[in-house]
MIGUVEX-920048 format. One record per residue: x, y, z of N, C-alpha, C, O in turn; residue number from 0. Coordinates in Angstrom, 2 decimals. Layout:
% MIGUVEX-920048
(r (X; Y; Z); (X; Y; Z); (X; Y; Z); (X; Y; Z); NUM)
...
% end
This chain:
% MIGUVEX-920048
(r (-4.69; -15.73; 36.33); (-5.56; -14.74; 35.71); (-6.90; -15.37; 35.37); (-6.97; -16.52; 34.94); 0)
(r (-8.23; -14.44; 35.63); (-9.16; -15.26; 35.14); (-9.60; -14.74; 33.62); (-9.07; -13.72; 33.18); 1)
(r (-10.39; -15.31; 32.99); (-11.16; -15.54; 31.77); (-11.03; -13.79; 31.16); (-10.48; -13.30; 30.17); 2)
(r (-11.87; -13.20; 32.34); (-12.27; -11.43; 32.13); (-10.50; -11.17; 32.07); (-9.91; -11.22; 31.00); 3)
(r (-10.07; -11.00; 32.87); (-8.60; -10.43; 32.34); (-7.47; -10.24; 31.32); (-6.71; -9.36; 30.90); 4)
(r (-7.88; -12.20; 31.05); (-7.12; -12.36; 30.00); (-7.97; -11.81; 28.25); (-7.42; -11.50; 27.20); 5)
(r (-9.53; -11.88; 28.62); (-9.78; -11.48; 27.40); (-9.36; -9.71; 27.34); (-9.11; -9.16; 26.27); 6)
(r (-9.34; -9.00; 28.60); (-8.61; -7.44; 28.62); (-7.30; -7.38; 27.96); (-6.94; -6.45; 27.23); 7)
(r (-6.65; -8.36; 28.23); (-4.94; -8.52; 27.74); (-5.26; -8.83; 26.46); (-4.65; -8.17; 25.62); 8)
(r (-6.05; -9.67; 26.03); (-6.36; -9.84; 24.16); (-6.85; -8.56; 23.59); (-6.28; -8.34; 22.52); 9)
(r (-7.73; -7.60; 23.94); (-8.04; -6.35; 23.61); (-7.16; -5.77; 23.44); (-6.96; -5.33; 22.30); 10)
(r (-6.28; -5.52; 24.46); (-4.97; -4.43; 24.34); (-4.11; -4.59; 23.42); (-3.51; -3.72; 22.80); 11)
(r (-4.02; -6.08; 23.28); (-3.45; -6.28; 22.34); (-3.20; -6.70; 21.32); (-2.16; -7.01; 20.74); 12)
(r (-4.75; -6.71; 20.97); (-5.47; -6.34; 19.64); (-5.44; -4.89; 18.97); (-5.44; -4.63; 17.77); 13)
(r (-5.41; -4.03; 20.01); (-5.35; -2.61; 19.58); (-4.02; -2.42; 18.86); (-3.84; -2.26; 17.65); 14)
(r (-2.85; -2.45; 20.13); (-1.29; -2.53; 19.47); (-1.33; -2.97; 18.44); (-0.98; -2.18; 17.57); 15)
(r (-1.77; -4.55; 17.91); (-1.75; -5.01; 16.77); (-2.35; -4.06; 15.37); (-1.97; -3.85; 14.22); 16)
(r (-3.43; -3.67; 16.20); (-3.90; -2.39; 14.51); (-3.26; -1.53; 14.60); (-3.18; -1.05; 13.47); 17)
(r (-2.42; -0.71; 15.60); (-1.67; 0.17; 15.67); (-0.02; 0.08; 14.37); (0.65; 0.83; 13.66); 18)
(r (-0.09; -1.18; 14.72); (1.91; -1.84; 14.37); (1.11; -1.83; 12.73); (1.63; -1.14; 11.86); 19)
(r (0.14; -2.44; 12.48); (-0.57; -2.94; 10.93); (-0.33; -1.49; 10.11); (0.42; -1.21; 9.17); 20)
(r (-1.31; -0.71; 10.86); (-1.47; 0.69; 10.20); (-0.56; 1.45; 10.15); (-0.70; 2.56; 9.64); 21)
(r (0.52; 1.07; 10.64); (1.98; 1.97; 11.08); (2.86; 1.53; 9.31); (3.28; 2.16; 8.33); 22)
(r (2.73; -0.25; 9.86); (3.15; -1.12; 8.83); (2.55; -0.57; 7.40); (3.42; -0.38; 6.54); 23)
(r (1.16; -0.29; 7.01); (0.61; -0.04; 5.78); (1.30; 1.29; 5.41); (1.83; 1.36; 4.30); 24)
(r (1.37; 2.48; 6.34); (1.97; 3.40; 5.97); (3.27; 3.34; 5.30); (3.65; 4.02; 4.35); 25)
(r (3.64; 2.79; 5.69); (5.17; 2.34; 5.15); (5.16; 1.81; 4.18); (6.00; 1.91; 3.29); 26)
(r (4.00; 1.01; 4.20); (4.01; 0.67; 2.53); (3.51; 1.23; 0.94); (3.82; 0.89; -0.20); 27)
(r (2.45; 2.44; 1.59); (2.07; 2.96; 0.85); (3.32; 4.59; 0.57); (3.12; 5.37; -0.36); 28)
(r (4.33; 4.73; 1.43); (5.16; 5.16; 0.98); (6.59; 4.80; -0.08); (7.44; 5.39; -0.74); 29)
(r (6.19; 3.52; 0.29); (7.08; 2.26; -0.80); (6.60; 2.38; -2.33); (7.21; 2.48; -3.39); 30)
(r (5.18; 2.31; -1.96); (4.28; 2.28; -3.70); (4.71; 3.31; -4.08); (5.20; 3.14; -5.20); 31)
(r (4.84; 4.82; -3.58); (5.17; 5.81; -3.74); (6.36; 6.09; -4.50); (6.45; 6.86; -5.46); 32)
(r (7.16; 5.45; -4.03); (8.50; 5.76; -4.86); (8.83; 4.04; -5.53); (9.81; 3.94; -6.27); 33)
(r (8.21; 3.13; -5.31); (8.12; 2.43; -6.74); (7.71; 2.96; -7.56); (8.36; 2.80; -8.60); 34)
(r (6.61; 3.76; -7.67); (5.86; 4.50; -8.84); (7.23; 5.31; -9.27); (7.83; 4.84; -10.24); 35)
(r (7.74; 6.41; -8.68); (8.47; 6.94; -9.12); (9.81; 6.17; -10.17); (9.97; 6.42; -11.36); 36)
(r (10.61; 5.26; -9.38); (11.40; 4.64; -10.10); (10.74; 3.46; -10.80); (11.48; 2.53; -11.13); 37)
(r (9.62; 3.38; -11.02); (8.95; 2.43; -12.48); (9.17; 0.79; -11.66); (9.21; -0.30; -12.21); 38)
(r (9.27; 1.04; -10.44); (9.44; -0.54; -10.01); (8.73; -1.67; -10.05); (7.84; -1.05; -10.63); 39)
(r (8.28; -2.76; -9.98); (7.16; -3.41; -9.75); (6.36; -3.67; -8.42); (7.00; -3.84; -7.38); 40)
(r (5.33; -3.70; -8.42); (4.40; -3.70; -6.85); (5.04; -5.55; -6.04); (5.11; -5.92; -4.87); 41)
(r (5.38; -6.26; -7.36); (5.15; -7.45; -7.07); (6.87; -7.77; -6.51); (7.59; -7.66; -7.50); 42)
(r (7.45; -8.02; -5.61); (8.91; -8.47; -5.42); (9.47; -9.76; -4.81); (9.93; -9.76; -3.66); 43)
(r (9.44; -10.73; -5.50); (8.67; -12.22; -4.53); (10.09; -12.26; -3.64); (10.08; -12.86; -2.57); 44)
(r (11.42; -11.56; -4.13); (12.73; -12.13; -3.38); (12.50; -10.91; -1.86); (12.86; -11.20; -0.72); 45)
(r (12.08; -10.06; -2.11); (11.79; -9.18; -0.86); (10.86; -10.03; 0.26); (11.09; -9.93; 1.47); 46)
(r (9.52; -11.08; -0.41); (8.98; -11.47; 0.32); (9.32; -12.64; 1.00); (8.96; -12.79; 2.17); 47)
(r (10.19; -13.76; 0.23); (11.41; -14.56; 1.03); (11.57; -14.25; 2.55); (11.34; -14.92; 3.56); 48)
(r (12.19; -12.63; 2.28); (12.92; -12.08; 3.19); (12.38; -11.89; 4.40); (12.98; -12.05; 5.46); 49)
(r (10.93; -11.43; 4.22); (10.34; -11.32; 5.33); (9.96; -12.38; 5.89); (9.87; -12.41; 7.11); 50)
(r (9.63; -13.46; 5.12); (8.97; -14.29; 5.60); (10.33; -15.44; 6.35); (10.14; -16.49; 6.95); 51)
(r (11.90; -14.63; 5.98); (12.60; -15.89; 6.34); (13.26; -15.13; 8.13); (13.92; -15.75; 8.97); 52)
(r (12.82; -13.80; 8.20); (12.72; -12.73; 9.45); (11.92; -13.25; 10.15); (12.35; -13.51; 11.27); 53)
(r (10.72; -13.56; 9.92); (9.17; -13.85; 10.48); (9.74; -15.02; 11.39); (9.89; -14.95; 12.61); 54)
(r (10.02; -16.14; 10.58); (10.15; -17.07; 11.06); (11.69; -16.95; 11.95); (11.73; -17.60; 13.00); 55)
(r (12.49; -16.44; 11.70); (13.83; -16.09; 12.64); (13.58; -15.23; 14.01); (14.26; -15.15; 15.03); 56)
(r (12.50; -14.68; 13.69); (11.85; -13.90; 15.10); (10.74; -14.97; 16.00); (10.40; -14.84; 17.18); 57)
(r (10.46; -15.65; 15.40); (9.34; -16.51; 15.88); (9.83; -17.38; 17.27); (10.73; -18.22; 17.26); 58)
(r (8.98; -16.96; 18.52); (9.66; -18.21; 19.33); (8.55; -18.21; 20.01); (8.48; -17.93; 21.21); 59)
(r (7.64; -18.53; 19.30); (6.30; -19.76; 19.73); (5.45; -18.67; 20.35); (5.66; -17.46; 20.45); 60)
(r (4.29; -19.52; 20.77); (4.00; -20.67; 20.05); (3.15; -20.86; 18.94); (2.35; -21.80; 18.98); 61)
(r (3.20; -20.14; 17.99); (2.20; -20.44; 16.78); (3.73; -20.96; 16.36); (4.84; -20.52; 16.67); 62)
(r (3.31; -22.12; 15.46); (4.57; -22.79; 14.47); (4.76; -21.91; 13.24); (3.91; -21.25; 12.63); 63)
(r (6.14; -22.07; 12.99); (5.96; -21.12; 11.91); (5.54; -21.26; 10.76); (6.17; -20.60; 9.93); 64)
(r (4.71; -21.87; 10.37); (3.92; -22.19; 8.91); (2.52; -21.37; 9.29); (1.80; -20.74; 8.51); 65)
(r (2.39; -21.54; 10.39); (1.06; -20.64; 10.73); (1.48; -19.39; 10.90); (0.45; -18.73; 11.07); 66)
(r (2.37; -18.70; 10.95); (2.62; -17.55; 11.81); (3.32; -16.80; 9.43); (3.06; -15.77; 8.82); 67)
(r (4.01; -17.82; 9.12); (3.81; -17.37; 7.80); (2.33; -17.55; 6.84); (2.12; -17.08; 5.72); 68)
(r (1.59; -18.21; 7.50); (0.16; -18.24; 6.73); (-0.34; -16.47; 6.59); (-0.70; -15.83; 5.60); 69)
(r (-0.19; -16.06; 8.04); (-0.68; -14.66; 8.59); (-0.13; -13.83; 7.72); (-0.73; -13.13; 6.91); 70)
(r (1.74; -13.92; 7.99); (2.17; -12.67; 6.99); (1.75; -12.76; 5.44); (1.60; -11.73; 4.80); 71)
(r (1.56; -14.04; 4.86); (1.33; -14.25; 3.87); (-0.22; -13.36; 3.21); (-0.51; -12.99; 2.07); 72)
(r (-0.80; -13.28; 4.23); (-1.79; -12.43; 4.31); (-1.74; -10.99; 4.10); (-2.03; -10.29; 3.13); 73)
(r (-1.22; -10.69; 5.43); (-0.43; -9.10; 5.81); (-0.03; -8.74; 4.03); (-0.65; -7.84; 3.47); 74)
(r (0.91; -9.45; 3.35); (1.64; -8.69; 2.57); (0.38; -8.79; 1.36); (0.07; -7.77; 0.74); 75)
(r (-0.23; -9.95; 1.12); (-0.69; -9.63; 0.08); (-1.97; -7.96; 0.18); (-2.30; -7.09; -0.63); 76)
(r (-2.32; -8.26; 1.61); (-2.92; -6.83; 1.81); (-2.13; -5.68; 1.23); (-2.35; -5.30; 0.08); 77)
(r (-1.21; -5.12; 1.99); (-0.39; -4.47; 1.81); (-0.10; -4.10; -0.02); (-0.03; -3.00; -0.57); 78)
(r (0.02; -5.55; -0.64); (0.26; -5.18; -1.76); (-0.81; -4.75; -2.53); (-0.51; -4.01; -3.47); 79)
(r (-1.96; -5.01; -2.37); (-3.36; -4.86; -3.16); (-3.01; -3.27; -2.46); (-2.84; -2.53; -3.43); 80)
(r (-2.83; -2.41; -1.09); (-2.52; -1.35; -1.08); (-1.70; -0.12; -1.88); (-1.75; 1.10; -2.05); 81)
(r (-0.91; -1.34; -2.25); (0.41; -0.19; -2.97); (0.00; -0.22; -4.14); (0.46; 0.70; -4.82); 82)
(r (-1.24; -1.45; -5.08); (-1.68; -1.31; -6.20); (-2.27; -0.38; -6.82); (-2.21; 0.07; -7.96); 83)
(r (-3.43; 0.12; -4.97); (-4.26; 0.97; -5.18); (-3.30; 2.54; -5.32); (-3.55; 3.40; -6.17); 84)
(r (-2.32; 2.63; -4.42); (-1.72; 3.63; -4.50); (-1.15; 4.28; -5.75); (-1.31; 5.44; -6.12); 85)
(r (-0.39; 3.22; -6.38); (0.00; 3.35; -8.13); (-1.24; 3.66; -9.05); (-1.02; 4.46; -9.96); 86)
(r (-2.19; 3.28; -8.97); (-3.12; 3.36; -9.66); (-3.77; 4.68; -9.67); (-4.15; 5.29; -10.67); 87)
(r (-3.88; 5.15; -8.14); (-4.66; 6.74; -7.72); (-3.53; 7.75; -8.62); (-3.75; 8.71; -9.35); 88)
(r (-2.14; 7.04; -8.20); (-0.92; 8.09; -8.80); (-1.77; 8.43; -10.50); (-2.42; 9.39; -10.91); 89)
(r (-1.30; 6.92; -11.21); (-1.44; 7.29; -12.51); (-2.62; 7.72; -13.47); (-2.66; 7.93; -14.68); 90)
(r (-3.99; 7.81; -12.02); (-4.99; 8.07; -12.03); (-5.07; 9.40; -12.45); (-5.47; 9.85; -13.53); 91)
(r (-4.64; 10.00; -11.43); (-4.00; 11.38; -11.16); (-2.90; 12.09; -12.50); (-3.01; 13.26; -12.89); 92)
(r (-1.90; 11.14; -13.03); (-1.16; 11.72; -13.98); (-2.12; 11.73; -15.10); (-2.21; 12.69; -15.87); 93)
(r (-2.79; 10.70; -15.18); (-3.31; 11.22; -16.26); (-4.40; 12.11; -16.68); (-4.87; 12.25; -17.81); 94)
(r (-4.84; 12.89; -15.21); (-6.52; 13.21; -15.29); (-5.42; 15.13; -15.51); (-5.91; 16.15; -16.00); 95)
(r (-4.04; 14.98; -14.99); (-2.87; 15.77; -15.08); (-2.97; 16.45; -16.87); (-3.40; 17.48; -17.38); 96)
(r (-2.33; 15.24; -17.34); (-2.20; 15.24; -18.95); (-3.37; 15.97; -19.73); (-3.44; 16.99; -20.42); 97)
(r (-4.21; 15.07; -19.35); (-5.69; 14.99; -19.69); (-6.08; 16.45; -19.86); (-6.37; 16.90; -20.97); 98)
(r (-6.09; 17.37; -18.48); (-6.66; 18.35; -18.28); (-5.65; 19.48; -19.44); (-6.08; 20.15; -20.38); 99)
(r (-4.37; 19.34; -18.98); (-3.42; 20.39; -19.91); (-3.25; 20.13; -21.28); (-2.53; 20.79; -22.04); 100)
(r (-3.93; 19.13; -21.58); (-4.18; 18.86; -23.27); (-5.59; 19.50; -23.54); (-5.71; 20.25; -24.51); 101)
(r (-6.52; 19.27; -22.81); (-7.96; 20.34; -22.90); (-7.74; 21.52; -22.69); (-8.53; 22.31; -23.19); 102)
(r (-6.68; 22.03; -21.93); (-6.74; 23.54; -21.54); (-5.85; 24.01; -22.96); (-5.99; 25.09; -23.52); 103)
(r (-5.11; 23.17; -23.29); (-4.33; 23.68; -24.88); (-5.18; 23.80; -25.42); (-5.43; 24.98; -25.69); 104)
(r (-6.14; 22.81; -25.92); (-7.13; 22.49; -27.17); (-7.85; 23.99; -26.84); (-7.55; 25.03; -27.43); 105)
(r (-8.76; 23.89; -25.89); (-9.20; 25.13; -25.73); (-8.85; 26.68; -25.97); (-9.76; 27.45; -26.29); 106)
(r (-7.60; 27.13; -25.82); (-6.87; 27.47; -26.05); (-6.72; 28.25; -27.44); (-6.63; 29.43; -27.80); 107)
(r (-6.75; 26.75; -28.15); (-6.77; 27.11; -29.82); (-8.10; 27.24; -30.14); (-8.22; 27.98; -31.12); 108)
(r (-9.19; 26.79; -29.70); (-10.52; 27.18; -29.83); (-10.35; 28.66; -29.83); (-10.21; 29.39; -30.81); 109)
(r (-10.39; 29.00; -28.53); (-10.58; 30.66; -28.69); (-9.30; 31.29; -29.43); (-9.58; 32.48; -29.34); 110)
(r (-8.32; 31.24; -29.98); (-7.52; 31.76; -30.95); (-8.31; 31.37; -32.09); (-8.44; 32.24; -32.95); 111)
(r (-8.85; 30.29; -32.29); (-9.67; 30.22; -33.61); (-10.63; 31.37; -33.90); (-10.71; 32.38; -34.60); 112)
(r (-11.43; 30.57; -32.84); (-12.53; 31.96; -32.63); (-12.32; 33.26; -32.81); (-13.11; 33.91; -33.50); 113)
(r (-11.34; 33.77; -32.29); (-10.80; 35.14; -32.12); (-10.61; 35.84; -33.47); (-10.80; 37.02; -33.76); 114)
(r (-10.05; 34.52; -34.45); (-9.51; 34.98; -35.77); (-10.63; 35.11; -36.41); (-10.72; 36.18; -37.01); 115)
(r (-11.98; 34.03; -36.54); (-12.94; 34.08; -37.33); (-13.78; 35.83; -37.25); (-14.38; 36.21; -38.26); 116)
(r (-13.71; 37.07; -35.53); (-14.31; 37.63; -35.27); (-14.09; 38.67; -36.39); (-14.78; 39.70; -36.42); 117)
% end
């Protein structure tokens, strides 16, 4: 193969690679999702063991696997700054939730106040 080809074969499969990532993030931001729900933590270092002891059980070269866990080591902390953001929009959200149906009460009693003073 020459130079031009093989950099075509790195494109393609560079693309796949954002394809599998963004496939991968989804999945994780459906994870944050129902961590939020069951109060879990974003942070799970024995889950990340796991992957990283997969990573390397799938690995058959040639990046060594200290390099090939440098990467995931990456991947996840992305991922996790993702699911941070995700928890955060949630409780963003619950509380702008709260927030609003405690003003719409207050208000509420405003105009019953009002109403009484007429």
């Amino acid at each position: 193969m020459t130079i031009e080809e093989l950099r075509i074969r790195i494109d393609e499969l560079d693309r796949q690679l954002v394809e599998l990532l963004s496939e991968r993030a989804r999945a994780a931001q459906m994870i944050g999702h129902l961590k939020a729900a069951t109060s879990l933590p974003v942070y799970e270092p024995n889950r990340e063991k796991i992957i990283y002891a997969n990573v390397r059980a799938a690995n058959k070269g040639p990046l060594p696997d200290i390099e090939l866990t440098h990467i995931y080591e990456r991947i996840i902390d992305v991922m996790r700054a993702l699911q941070r953001n995700e928890l955060a929009s949630q409780r963003h959200a619950q509380a702008a939730e709260q927030e609003g149906g405690a003003l719409g009460h207050a208000a509420g009693e405003s105009s019953s106040e009002t109403g009484k003073k007429s």
